[in-house]
C-alpha positions in Angstrom: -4.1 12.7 35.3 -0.7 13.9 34.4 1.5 11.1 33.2 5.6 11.1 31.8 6.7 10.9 28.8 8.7 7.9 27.9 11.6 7.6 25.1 10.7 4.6 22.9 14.1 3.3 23.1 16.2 2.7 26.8 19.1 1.9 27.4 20.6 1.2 31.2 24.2 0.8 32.6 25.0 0.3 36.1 28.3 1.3 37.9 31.1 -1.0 36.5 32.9 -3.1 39.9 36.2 -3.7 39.7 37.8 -6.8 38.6 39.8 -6.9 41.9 36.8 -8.2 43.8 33.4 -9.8 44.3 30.8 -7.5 44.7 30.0 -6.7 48.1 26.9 -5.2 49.6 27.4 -1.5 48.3 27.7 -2.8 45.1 24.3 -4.6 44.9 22.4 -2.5 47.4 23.9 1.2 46.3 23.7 0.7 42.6 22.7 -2.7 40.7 19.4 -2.9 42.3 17.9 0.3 41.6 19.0 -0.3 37.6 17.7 -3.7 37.5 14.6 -3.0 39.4 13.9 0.2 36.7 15.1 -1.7 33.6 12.5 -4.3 34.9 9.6 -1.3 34.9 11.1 0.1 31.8 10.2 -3.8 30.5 6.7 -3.8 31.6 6.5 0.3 30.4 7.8 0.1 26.9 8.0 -3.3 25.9 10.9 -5.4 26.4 12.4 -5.3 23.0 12.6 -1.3 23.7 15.0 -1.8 26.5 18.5 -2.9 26.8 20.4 -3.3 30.4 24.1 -3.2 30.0 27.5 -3.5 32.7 30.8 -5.4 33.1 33.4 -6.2 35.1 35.9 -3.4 35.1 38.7 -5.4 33.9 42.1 -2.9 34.2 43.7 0.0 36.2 45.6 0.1 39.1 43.7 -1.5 41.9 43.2 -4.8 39.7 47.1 -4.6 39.5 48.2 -4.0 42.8 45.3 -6.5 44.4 47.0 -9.3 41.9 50.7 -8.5 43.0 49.8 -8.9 46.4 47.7 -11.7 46.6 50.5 -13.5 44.1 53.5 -12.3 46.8 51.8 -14.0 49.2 50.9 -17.1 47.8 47.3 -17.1 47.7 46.6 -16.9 44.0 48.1 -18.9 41.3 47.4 -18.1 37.4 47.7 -14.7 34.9 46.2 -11.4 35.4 43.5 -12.1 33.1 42.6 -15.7 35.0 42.8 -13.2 38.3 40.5 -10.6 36.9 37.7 -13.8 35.5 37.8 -15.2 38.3 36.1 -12.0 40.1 34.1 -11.1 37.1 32.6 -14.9 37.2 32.0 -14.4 41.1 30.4 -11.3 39.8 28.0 -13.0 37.6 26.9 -15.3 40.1 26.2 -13.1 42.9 24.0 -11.0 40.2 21.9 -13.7 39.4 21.4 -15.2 42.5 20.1 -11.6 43.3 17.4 -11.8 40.6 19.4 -8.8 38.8 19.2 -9.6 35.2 21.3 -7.4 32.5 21.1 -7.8 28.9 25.0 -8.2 28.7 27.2 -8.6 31.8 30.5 -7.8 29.7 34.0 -7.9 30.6 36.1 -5.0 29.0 39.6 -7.3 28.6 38.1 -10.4 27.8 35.0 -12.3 25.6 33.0 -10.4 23.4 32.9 -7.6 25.8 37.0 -7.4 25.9 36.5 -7.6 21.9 34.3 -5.1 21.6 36.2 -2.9 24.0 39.3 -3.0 22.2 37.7 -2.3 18.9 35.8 0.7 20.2 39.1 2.2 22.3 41.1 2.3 19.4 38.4 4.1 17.3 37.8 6.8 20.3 41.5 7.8 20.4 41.7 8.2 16.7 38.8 10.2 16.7 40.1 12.5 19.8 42.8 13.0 18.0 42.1 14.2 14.9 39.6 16.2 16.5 42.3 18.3 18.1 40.7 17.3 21.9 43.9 15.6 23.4 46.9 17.3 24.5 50.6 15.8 25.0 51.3 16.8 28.6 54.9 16.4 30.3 53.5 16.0 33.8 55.2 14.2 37.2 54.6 10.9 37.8 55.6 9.4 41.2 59.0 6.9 41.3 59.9 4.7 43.6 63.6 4.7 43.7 63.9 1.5 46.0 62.1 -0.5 44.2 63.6 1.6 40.7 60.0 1.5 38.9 57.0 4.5 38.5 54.1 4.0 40.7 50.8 3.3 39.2 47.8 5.5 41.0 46.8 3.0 44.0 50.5 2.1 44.6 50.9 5.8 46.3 48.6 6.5 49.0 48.4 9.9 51.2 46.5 12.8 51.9 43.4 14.7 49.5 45.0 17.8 49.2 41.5 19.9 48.2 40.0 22.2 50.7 37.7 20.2 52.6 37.9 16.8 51.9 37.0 14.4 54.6 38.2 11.4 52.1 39.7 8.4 54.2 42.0 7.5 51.8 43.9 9.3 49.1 45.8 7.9 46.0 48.3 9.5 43.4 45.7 12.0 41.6 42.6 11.2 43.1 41.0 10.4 46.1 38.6 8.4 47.4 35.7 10.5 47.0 36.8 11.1 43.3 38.6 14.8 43.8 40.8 15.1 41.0 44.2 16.5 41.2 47.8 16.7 40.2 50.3 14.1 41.9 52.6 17.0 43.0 49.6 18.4 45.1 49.1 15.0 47.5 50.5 15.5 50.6 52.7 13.1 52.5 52.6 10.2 49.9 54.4 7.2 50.5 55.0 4.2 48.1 53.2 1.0 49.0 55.6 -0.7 47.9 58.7 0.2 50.3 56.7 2.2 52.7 59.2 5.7 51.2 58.1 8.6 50.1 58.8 8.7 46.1 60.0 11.3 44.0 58.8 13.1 41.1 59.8 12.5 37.7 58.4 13.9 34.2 56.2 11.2 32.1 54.7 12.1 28.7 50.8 11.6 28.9 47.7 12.3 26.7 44.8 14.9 28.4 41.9 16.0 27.3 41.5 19.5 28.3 38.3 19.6 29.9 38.7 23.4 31.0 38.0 24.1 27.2 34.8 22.2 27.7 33.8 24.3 30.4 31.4 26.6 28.8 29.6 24.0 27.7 29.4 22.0 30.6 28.0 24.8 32.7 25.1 24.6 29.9 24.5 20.8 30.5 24.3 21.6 34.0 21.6 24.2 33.5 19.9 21.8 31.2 20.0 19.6 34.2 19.0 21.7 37.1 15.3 22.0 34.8 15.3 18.4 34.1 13.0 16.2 36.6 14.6 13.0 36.0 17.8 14.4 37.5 18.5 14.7 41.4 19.5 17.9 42.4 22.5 16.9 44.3 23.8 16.0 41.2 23.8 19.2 39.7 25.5 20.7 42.9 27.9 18.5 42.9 28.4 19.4 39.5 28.9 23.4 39.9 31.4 22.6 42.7 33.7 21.5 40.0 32.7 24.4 37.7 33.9 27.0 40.0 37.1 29.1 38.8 40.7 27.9 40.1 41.2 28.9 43.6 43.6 28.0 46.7 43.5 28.2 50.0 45.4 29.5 52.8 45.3 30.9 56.2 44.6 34.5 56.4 47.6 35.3 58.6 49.6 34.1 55.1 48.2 36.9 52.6 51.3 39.5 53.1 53.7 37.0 52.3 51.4 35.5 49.4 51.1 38.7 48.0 55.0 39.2 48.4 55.6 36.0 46.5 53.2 36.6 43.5 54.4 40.0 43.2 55.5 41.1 39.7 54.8 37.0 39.1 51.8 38.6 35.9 49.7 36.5 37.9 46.2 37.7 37.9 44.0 36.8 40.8 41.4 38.1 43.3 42.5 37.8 47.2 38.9 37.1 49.3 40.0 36.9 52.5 37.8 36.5 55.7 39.8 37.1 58.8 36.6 36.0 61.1 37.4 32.3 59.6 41.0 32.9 59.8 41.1 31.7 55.7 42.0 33.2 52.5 41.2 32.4 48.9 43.0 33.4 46.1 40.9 32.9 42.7 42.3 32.4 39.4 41.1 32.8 35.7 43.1 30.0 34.1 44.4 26.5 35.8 47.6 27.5 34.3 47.4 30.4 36.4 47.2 29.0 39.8 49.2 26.0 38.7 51.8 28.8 38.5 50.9 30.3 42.2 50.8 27.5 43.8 54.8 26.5 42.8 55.4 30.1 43.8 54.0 29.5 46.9 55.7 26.1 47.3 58.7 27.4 46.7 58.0 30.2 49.1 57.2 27.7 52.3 53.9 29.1 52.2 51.1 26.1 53.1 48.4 26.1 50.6 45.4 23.9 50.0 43.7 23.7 46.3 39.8 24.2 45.7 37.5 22.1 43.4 37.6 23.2 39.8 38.2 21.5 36.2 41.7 19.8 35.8 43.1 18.0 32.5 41.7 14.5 32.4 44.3 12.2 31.9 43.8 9.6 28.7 46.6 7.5 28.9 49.4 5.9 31.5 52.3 3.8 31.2 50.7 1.0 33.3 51.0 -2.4 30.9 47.9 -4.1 32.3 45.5 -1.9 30.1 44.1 -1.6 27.1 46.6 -0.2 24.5 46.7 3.0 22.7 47.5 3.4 18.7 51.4 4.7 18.8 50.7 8.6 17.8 53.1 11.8 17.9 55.5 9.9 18.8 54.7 8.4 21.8 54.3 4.5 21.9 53.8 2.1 24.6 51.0 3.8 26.5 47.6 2.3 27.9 44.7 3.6 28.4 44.0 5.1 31.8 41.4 3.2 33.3 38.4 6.0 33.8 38.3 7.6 30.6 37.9 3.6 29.3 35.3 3.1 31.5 33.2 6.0 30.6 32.9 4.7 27.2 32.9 0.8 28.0 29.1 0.9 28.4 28.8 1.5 24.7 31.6 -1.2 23.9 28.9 -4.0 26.0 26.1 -2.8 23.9 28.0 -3.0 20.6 28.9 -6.7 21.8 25.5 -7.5 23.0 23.6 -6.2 19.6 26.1 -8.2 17.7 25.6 -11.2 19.7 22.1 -10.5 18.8 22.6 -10.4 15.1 22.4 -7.1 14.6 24.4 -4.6 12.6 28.2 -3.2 13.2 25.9 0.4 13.6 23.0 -0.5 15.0 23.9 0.8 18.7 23.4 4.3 17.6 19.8 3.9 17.9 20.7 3.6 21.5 23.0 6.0 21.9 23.0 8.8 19.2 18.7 8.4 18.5 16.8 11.2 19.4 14.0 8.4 20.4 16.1 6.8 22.5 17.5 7.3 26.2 20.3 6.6 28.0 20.1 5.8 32.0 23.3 5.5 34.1 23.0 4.6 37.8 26.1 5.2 39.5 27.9 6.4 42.9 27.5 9.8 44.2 31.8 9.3 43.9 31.8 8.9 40.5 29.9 12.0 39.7 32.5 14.1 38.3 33.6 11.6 35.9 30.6 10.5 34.5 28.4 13.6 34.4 32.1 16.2 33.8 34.6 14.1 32.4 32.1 12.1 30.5 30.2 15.4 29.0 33.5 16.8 27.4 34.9 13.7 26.6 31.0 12.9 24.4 31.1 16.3 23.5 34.8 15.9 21.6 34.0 13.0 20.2 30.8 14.2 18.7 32.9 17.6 16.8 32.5 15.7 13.3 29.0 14.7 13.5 29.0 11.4 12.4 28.0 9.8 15.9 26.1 12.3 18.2 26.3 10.9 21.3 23.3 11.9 23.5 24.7 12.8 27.2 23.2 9.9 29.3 20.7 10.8 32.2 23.4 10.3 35.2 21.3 8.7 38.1 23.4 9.0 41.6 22.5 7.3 44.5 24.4 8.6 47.9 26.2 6.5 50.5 25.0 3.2 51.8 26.6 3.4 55.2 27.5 0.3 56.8 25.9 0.9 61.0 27.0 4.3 61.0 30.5 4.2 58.7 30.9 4.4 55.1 32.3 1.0 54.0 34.9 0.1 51.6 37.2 -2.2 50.5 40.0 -0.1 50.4 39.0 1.6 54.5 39.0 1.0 57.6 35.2 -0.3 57.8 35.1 -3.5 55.8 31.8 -4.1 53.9 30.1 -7.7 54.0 30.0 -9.4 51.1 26.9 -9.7 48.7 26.8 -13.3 48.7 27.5 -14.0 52.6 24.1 -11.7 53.1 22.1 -14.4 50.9 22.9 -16.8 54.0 20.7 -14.5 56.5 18.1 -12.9 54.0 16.3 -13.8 50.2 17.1 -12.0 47.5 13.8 -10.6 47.0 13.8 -9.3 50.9 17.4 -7.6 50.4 15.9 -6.2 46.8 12.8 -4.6 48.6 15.4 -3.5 51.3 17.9 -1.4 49.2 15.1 -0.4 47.0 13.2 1.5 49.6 16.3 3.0 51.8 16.3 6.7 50.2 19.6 6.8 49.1 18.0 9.0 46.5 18.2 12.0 49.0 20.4 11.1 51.7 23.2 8.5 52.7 21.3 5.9 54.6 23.0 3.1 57.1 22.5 -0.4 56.2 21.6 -2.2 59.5 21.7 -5.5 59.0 21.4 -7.1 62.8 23.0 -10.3 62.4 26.3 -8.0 62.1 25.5 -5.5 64.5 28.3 -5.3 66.7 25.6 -3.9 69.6 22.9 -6.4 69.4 19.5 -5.9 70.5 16.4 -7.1 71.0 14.5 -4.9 68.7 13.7 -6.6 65.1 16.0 -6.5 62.3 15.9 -3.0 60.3 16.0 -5.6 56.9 12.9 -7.1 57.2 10.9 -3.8 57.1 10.2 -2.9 53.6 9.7 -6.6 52.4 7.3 -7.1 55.7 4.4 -5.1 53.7 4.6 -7.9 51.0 4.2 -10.5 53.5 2.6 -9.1 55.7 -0.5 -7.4 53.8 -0.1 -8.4 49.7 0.4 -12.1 50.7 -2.4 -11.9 52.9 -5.0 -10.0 50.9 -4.1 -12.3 48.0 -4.7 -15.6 50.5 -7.9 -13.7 51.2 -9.6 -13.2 48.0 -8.3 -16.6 46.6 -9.7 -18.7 49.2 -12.2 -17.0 49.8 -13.3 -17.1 46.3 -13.1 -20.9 46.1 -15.1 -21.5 49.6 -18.2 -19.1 48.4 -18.1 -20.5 44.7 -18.8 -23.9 45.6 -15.7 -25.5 44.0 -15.8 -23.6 40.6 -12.6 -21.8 39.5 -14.5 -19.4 36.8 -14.4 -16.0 37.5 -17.2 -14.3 38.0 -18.5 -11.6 34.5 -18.8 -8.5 36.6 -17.7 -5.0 36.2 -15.1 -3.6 38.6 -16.3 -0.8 40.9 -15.9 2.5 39.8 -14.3 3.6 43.1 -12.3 1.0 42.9 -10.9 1.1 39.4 -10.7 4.8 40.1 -7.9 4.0 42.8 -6.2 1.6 40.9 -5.6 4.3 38.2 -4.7 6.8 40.5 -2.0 4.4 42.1 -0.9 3.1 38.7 0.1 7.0 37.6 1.5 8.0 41.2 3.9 5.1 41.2 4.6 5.6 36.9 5.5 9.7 38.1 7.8 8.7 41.5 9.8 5.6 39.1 10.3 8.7 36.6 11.8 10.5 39.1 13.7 8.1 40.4 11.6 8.7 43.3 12.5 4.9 44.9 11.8 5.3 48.6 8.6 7.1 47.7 8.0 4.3 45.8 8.1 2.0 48.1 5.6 4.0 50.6 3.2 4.4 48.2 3.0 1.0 48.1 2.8 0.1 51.5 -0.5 2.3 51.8 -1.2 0.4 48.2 -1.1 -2.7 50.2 -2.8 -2.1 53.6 -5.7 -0.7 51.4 -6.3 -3.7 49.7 -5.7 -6.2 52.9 -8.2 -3.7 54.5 -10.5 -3.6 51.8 -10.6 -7.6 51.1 -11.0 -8.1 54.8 -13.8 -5.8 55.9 -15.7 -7.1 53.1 -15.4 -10.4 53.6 -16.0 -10.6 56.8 -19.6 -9.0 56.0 -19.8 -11.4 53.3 -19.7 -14.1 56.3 -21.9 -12.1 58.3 -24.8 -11.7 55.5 -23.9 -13.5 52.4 -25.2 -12.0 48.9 -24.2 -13.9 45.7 -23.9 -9.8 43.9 -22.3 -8.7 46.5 -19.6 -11.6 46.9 -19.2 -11.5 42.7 -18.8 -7.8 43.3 -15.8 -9.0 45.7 -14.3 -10.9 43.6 -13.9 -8.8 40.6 -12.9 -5.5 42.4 -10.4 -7.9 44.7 -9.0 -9.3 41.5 -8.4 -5.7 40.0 -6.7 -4.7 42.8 -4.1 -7.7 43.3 -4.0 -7.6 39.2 -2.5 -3.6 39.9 -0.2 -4.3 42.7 1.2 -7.3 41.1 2.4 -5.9 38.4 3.5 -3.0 40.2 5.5 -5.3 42.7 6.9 -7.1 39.6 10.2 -5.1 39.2 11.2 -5.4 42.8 9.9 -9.0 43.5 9.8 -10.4 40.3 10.0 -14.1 41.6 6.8 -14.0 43.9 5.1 -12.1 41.6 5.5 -14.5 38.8 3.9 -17.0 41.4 0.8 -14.7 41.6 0.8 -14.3 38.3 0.5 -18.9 37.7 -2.2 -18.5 40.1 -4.0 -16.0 38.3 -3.9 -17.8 35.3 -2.0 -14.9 33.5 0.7 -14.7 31.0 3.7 -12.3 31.1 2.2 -9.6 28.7 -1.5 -10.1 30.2 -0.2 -9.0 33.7 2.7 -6.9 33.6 2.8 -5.4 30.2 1.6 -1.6 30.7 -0.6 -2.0 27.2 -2.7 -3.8 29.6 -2.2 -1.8 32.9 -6.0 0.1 33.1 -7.6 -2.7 31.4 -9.6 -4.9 34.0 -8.8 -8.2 34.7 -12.0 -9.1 33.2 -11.1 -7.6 29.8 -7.6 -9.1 29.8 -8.3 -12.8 31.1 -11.3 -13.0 29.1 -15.1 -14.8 29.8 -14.7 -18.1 31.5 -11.2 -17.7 33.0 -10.4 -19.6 35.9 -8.2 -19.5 38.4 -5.6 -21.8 39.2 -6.6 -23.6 42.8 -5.0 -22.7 45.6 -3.9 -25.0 47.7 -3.6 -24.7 51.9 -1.4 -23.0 53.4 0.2 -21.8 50.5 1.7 -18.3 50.5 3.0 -16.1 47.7 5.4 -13.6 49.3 7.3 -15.2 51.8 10.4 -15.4 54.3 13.3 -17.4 54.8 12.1 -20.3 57.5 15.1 -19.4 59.5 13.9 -16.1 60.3 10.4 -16.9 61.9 13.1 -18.4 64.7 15.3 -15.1 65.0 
């Protein structure tokens, strides 16, 4: 049987929320359980000493900024910025662990030994870019309020996504809502949020990194990827959207007086027009180059839309809630823009949490720079262009002197959970639920089982939940499914063989010394390296399938043969029951245990297990009779007693 290969060393971030908010349902059910449910497997895989699950509260930027001013206007919060921003990251914490989602270090990047660590490693990465030569001082426009008499931060300016195409609901002063990148002058009809005007331009003085000059290399990592079976292939397309050359649009009927207003410009470009789709696309070498068309065609009156491509990736900003940049060339008073922050952040929480562990001021290099070691990111399909783009060339400068090495992480992107049929958002028109208020219709381990099995690994999938469907009907509730095949068929083949067991063995809790059927152990290998392969892949909903079948075979199993048993009763035969019944709850358990690991661990009391007996893969093939040992009882099982369950509330609805 073909089996993966696993690093000896993981390391896991999850999508950093804001520290505007609690987390609501996208948050836990889009990202945060599919890391915690595979830094759970990579546990039981490689040992739990091997793996290290890191994320934070996203403490500065914009949003945090404007969501305080507002909320302070208005008279519903009293206190700093920072007791704003722990406020949310507290609520954070809480609604993490009451979702059995358990990281190593829940960090804070402005605050505790998170914000410590942060600030440390911020100042080192700046240094580093530039004396590497990476970051450019950019005069570039900035929007102004002239009302109000201040500059704009980004989500203080809202309009329209000026890239081709974009279907983004909301639009902000250089990027959208969907994560296209662009220059403020390019957003069309902006108004302030602050007076409700339309601001004006003004120059600001800014540090980029030039990504463009990346580009070649980038389009190697991409390559890298598209070969690479740990990485979804939308991923990659997304990717080589961004990679394509400058280019604008217009409409076809505009290409004489384009050509007329580029003329004797030295701008070099190829016109591909296509009358039948009434468009026409100018593409450019450089970004300089159609930077420099598209003022020509500005100032021409000619209507022009951009296309996708690599744009200068702004470091810095002049916002003051932020973390604060090393006074260089210069320029002084500047803050790091939130993003580029955030990319690195992840290595700031392990720093903190390996310190707070004892260990060495360099030891997370052997989680970040090893060759043994990997790095997992589970994130947005939004946020793909900074972390598998931005974050490559931003690595890739910081790596030119060779005393860190920085592996590229493994970006794992889930799509869309929709909310019904509309993508939900905090800052749209459809407002998600909260995470917490969800806990008050549904467990944790239902919801986990839930989010885990949707197939956002292929395709944005609605979220249904039917105590919030605006259409009620009288069909069952779309949440219960996935969690129904541990209740219904694991909790009852487990009920099966443990009572069973104790009304045929007259009162004694040994387990029978008998070797497990060869059929039998055959199938719990197979399924033990089908599920290892799919969790490789990141192959979740597939995961979840092949366990249903898992579980239906072993409820079928259990049952036909015991009801023989009753029929014709043979003490081999029964013995014969009980050992291959007990290897086959042994497998599922511990291949449940990273989605349910609360119900499992209740198996697990009754089998008379320990931690590293059941779930620890050094023990995976082994029987249950060469892990537990001769003699090994079971714990007794009293009535009515189940192991997977449901909230009592919902055997009503």
């Amino acid at each position: 049987m073909d089996r993966p290969n696993f690093p000896k060393r993981v390391l896991i971030t999850a999508g950093m929320p804001y520290g505007s908010k609690e987390l609501h349902f996208g948050h836990i059910g889009g990202v945060f359980v599919h890391a915690d449910v595979f830094a759970r497997f990579m546990k039981d895989r490689i040992g739990e000493e091997n793996v290290v699950f890191v994320s934070g509260t996203d403490c500065y930027g914009s949003p945090i900024v404007e969501k305080y001013r507002t909320l302070v206007d208005s008279g519903e919060f009293d206190g700093s910025i920072v007791d704003f921003v722990k406020k949310n990251h507290d609520s954070q914490l809480e609604t993490l662990d009451n979702y059995l989602i358990s990281p190593s270090l829940f960090g804070a990047s402005a605050f505790g030994i998170g914000g410590e660590a942060h600030a440390e490693l911020s100042r080192e990465v700046f240094e580093k870019l530039l004396a590497s030569g990476a970051l450019s001082a950019l005069s570039t426009k900035q929007f102004y309020d002239e009302e109000r008499g201040t500059f704009l931060n980004g989500r203080q300016v809202v309009g329209r996504c000026p890239i081709n195409g974009c279907k983004s609901e909301q639009a902000y002063a250089d990027e959208c809502s969907l994560g296209h990148q662009y220059f403020p002058e390019e957003l069309i009809a902006p108004v302030s949020t602050l007076s409700g005007d339309r601001p004006v331009l003004k120059e600001v003085k800014n540090w980029y990194l030039d990504i463009e000059k990346f580009a070649p290399y980038l389009k190697e990592l991409v390559k890298r990827w598209e070969n690479d079976p740990q990485v979804r292939p939308f991923l990659t397309n997304v990717c080589k959207e961004s990679l394509k050359d400058p280019a604008l649009y217009t409409k076809a009927e505009n290409k004489p007086a384009v050509e007329s207003a580029l003329k004797d410009s030295g701008i070099a470009y190829v016109c591909d027009a296509d009358e039948q789709k009434n468009n026409c696309r100018l593409v450019f070498d450089r970004l300089k180059d159609r930077e420099a068309a598209c003022a020509l065609l500005a100032r021409n009156n000619i209507r022009f839309r951009t296309g996708k491509t690599l744009v200068p990736f702004r470091i810095s900003g002049n916002i003051e809630w932020g973390v604060g940049i090393p006074e260089a060339d210069g320029m002084k008073d500047l803050t790091f823009w939130v993003w580029p922050e955030s990319l690195w952040a992840p290595v700031s929480f392990t720093k903190a949490y390996l310190k707070s562990k004892g260990g060495s001021a360099e030891e997370w290099k052997a989680w970040w720079c090893d060759d043994d070691a990997k790095v997992y990111q589970f994130i947005g399909e939004d946020n793909i262009y900074f972390y598998a783009l931005a974050e490559g060339a931003l690595f890739e400068a910081l790596n030119c002197d060779g005393r860190w090495n920085l592996k590229m992480p493994t970006i794992v992107p889930n799509k869309h959970i929709l909310f019904f049929n509309s993508k939900a958002s905090s800052s749209g028109k459809v407002k998600p639920p909260m995470a917490q208020e969800l806990l008050e219709h549904y467990s944790p381990e239902q919801l986990r089982a839930h989010f885990f099995g949707l197939g956002l690994d292929s395709a944005s999938v609605p979220f249904q939940p039917k105590p919030y469907n605006p259409q009620p009907t009288n069909q069952g509730d779309p949440v219960y499914k996935e969690w129904s095949m541990f209740t219904n068929f694991l909790n009852r083949a487990v009920r099966t063989l443990f009572y069973s067991f104790q009304k045929y063995n007259n009162g004694d809790q040994t387990v029978p010394n008998v070797a497990v059927s060869a059929d039998i152990s055959e199938k719990c290998a197979q399924q033990i390296v089908d599920y290892e392969n799919a969790m490789y892949r990141f192959e979740f909903s597939r995961v979840s399938i092949m366990l249903e079948e898992f579980f239906k075979f072993i409820n079928r199993t259990l049952s036909d043969r015991m009801n023989a048993l009753q029929k014709d009763f043979e003490e081999a035969a029964f013995k014969q029951i009980v050992a291959d019944g007990l290897q086959l709850i042994k497998t599922a358990t511990a291949l449940s245990h990273p989605i349910a690991p609360k119900s499992t661990e209740t198996v697990r009391e009754y089998l008379g297990l320990t931690e590293k007996q059941l779930y620890s893969w050094d023990n995976i093939f082994k029987s249950f009779g060469e892990i537990a040992g001769k003699a090994h009882q079971l714990k007794f099982l009293e009535p009515k007693t189940d192991f997977f369950t449901r909230p009592s509330w919902q055997y009503n609805s």
